[in-house]
N, C-alpha and C positions, 0 to 999 in steps of 0.2 A: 509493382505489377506481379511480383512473383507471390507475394502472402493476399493478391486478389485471386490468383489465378487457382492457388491452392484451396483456398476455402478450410482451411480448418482453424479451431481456436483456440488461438497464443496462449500458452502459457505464462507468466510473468515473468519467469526467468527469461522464456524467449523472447517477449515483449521487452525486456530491459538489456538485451541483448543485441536487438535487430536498431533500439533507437539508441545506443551506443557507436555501432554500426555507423548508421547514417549520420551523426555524430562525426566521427571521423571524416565522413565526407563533404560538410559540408565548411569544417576547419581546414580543408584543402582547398578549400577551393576559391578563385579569384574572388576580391575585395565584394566588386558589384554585380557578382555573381546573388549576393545577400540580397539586392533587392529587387531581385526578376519577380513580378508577380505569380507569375507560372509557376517557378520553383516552389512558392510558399501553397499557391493552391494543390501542386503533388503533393506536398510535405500532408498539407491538412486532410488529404485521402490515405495519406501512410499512417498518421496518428486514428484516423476515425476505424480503418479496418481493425488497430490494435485493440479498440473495445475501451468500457467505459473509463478505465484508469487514465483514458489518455485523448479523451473528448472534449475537456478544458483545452490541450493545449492544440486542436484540431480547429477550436473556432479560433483560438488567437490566429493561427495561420491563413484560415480562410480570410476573416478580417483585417487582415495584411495584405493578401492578393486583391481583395475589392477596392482597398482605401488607394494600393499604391497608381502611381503613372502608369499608363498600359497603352505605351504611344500602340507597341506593334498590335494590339488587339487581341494577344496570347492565354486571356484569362476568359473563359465561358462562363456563360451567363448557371451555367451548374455549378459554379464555384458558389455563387448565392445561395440556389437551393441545397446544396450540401452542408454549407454551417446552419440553415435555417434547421435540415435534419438533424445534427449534429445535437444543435441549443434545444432541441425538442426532446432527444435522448437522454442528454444531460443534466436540463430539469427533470426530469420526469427519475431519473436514477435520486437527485439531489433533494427529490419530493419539492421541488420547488416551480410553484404554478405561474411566478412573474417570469421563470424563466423560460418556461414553455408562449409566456404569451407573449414573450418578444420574437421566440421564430414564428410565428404565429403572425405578429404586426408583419415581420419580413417578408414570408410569404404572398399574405394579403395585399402588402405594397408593389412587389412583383407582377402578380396576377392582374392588378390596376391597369400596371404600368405594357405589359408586356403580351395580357392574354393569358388564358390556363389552353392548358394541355393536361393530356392524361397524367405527367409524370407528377404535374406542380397539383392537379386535383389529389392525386393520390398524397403527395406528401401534405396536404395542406390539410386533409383526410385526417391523417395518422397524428401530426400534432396536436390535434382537437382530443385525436382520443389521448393520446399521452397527458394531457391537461385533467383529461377526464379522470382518468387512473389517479394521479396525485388526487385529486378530491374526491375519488373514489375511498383513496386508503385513511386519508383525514375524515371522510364523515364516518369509515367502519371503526377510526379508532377511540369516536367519542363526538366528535366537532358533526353534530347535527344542523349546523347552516353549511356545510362544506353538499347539499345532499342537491337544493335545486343547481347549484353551479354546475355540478356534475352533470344534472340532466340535460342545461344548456351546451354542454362541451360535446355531449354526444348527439346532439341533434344539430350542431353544428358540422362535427364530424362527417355525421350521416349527409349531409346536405351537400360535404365537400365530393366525398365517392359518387353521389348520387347524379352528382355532376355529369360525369365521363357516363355511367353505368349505363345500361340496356335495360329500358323497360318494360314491360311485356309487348308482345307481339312485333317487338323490331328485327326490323331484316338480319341486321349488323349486332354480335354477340361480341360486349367487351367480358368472359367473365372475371376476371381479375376484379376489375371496379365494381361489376355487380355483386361478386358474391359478398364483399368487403360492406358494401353498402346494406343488402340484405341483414348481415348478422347483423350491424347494429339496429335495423331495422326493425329487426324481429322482436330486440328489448322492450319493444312498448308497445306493434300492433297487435290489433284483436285476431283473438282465432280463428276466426272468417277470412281477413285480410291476406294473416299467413298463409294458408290454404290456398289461394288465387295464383297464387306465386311457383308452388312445386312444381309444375311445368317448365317454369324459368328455370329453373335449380338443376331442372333434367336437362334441358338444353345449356346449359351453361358445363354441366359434365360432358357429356355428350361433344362440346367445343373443346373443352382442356383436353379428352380424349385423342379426337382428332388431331390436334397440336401437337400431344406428345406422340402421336404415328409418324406426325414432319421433323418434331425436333425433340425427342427425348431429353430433355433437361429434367432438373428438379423443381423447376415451380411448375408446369405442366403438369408432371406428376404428383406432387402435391393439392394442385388443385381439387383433384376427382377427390381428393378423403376430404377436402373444406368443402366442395357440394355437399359430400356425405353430412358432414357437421350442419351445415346449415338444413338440409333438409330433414333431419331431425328438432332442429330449433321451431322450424315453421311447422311442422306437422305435428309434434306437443309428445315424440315419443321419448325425449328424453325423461318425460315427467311423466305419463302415464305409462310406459314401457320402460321404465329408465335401466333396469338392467341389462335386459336384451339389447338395447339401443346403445348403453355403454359399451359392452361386447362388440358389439359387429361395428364400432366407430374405433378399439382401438386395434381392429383387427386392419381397417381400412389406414390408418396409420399407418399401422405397422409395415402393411404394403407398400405406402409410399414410403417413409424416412427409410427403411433399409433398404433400400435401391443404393447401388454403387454408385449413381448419379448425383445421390444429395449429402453435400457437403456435411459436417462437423455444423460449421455456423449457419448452415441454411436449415439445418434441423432444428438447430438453438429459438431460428425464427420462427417456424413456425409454429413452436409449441410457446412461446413466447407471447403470439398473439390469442393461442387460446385459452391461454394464465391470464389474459387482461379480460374478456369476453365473462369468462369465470369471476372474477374480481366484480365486474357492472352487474350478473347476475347477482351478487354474494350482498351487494350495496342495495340495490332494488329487493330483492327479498325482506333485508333487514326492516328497509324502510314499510312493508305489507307486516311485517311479523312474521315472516317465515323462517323457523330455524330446524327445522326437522333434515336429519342426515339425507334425503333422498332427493332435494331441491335439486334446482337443474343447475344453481351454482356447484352444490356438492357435488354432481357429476361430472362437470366439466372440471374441477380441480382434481376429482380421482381420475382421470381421462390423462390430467396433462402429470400427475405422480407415474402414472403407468409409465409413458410415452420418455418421458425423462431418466427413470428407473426402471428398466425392463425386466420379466422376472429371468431367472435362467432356463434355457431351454430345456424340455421338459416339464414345464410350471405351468400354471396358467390355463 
């Protein structure tokens, strides 16, 4: 609770530290205490906060809490979705796409079984793209049949956000799911289509604005600079204005991630998702022929170099 609550990220040292730690506590403790489901599902959210070194042994726990007896009913039906997140990260670090599509079956059996919600759309969302990414980095590394896979992973993706999202002219504004579902979006519709859309993009800032007047957090805040990103994606100035558009996108950044609100790792994410966004640009160019420094992959890679490496104040 305490390294959620903190939000920043572990070092190794302190990551082989904190699960020494717990370590210690869990050799204390009564026999049949080992096989509480519950314990193993906390243990598998202590190892997933610790990051990727420590995401193998995150599903072994979750997969422990799902298999084991649960007369009292103490494991949440989140213990599922969390290793399905987990095995989606973990492929996806391990470049490995059988592993992504087993959280993937998980989810989708879930969803069968239980309904989606906005959390399981989203996650069911992001394993599509993580699948994507791995066949993304295999067809840019040579493996030219890794190229339609990709396109189905992310129109699968898209399909998952699109799910929960807000479509034009709706009463009820999700933007989280919408703006999510837009970026991927944007990767293949025509420049008419995009266009239709900027209105949404304004009303979808416009809502994260509001939200962060009630609740200043950092995805709130965050959001207004992914309108910003997206509303350069659909409006085509990252490519025909690309430098002024880079400019004033990592300016819009920069305003969100250095707010005292957003974490260490909540900055890591969100420049995270716009290295994979960059990544399906850099793969889709390839596949048109396009390799000149100014594509909108190259931009969104020099966006997320800035964003990660800041210059020193005074710079820039």
């Amino acid at each position: 609770m305490e390294l959620q609550r903190s939000g920043e990220m572990v070092s190794s040292a302190e990551a082989r530290r904190l699960v020494a730690k717990v370590q210690q506590w869990f050799n204390a403790t009564p026999t049949e205490w080992l096989a509480r489901p519950d314990l193993h599902s906390a243990l598998g959210e202590f190892y997933a906060d610790l990051g990727p070194d420590y995401y193998a042994l995150a599903c072994d726990c979750f997969e422990g809490a799902i298999r084991a007896s649960d007369r009292e009913g103490k494991v949440p039906i989140r213990a599922i979705e969390q290793l399905a997140n987990v095995e989606s990260h973990l492929g996806e670090d391990l470049n490995d796409a059988r592993k992504v599509a087993s959280a993937i079956e998980r989810l989708t059996q879930l969803v069968r079984i239980t309904g989606t919600n906005a959390e399981r759309a989203a996650l069911l969302g992001s394993a599509w793209k993580r699948k994507a990414a791995v066949q993304a980095r295999h067809y840019l590394s040579g493996k030219r049949a890794e190229l339609e896979g990709m396109k189905t992973s992310l129109a699968r993706s898209a399909q998952a956000y699109r799910a929960m999202a807000s479509e034009l002219g709706a009463k009820e504004l999700r933007p989280y799911q919408t703006l999510n579902w837009l970026f991927l979006w944007s990767l293949t519709a025509d420049a008419a289509q995009r266009r239709m859309y900027l209105p949404h993009v304004q009303r979808c800032a416009a809502a994260a604005n509001a939200a962060f007047a009630d609740d200043p957090d950092a995805w709130n805040s965050t959001m207004v600079a992914d309108a910003a990103l997206v509303t350069a994606l659909l409006d085509g100035s990252l490519d025909s204005a690309g430098d002024v558009a880079l400019a004033n996108l990592i300016s819009c950044y920069d305003d969100a991630l250095t707010s005292a609100l957003v974490s260490p790792k909540q900055r890591d994410s969100v420049i995270a998702q716009i290295e994979l966004m960059a990544l399906f640009h850099r793969a889709l160019e390839k596949s048109r022929g396009e390799t000149a420094a100014t594509t909108v992959g190259a931009r969104l890679e020099a966006l997320t170099e800035r964003l990660r490496f800041p210059l020193p104040l005074g710079e820039g």
